[in-house]
C-alpha positions as CSV (number, residue, x, y, z in Angstrom):
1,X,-221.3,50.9,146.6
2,X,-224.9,50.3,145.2
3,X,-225.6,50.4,141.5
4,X,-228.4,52.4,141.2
5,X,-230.9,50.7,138.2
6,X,-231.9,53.3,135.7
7,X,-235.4,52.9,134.3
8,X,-234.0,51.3,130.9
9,X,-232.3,48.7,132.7
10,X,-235.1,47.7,134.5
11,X,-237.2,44.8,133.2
12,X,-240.6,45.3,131.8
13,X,-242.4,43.2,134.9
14,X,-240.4,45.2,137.4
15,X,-241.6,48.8,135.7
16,X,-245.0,47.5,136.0
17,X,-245.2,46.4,139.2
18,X,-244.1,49.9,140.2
19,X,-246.8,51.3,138.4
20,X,-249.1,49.2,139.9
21,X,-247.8,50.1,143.2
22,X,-247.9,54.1,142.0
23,X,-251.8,53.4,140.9
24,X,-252.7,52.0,144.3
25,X,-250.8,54.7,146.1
26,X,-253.1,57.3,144.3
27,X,-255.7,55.2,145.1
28,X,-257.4,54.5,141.6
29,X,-260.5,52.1,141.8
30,X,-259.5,48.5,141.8
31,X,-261.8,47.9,138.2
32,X,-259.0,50.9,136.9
33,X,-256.2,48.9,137.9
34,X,-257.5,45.1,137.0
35,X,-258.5,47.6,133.1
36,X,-254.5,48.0,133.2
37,X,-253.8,44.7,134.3
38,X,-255.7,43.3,131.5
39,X,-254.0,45.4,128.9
40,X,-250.2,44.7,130.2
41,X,-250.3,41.0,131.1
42,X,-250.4,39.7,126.9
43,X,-247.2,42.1,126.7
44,X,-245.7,41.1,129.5
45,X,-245.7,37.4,128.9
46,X,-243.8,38.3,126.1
47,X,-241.3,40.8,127.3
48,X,-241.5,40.6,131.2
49,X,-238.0,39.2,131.6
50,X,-236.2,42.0,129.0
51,X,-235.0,45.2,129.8
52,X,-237.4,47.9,128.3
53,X,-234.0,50.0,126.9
54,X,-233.7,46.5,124.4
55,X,-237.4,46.4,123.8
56,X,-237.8,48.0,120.1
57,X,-240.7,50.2,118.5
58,X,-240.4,46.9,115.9
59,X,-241.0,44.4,118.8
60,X,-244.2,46.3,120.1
61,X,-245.6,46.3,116.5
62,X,-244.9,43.2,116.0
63,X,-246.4,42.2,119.3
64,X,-248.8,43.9,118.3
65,X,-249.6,42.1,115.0
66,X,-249.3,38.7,116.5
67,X,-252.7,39.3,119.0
68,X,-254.3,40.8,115.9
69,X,-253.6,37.4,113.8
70,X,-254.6,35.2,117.0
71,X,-258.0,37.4,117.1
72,X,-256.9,38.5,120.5
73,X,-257.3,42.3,120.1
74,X,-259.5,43.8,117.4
75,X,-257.8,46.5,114.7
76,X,-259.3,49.4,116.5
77,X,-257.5,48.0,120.1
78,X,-254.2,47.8,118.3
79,X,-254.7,51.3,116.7
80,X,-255.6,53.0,119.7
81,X,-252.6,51.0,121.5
82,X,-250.2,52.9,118.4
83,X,-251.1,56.0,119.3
C-alpha cells in the first residue's frame, strides 16, 4: 500500500517545486515566476531539506532577521514578507 504524503510532511523544496509547476501550468510570465524564484531560493537554502509541519513561525522570523543583519533584504522587504 502507498503512503500518501500530506502537505506538512513534505519538504519545503518539494512544495515549491510544485508551485512552480502549478505557476507554469497557469501559465504566469516567466519574469513572474523567476520574481518568485528570487524570493524563495534564500529560504530554501535554509529549510529546503525540512518538512514545512517542523518549520516554526520562530524559524521564519528568525530567517528573517538574519538577511536583515547580512543587508540582504531591506526592513520594508521583511515587513511586507510578515504580513
Amino acid at each position: 500500500m502507498v503512503k500518501k504524503m500530506t502537505m506538512q510532511s513534505k519538504t519545503a523544496a518539494e512544495i515549491y517545486e510544485q508551485f512552480q509547476r502549478e505557476n507554469h501550468i497557469k501559465n504566469l510570465s516567466p519574469g513572474t515566476i523567476r520574481y518568485y524564484e528570487g524570493w524563495l531560493k534564500p529560504f530554501l537554502s535554509d529549510f529546503g531539506e525540512r518538512a514545512v509541519g517542523s518549520i516554526t513561525q520562530k524559524d521564519v522570523e528568525e530567517f528573517l532577521l538574519s538577511l536583515s543583519a547580512k543587508g540582504t533584504m531591506a526592513d520594508t522587504t521583511i515587513n511586507t514578507c510578515l504580513r
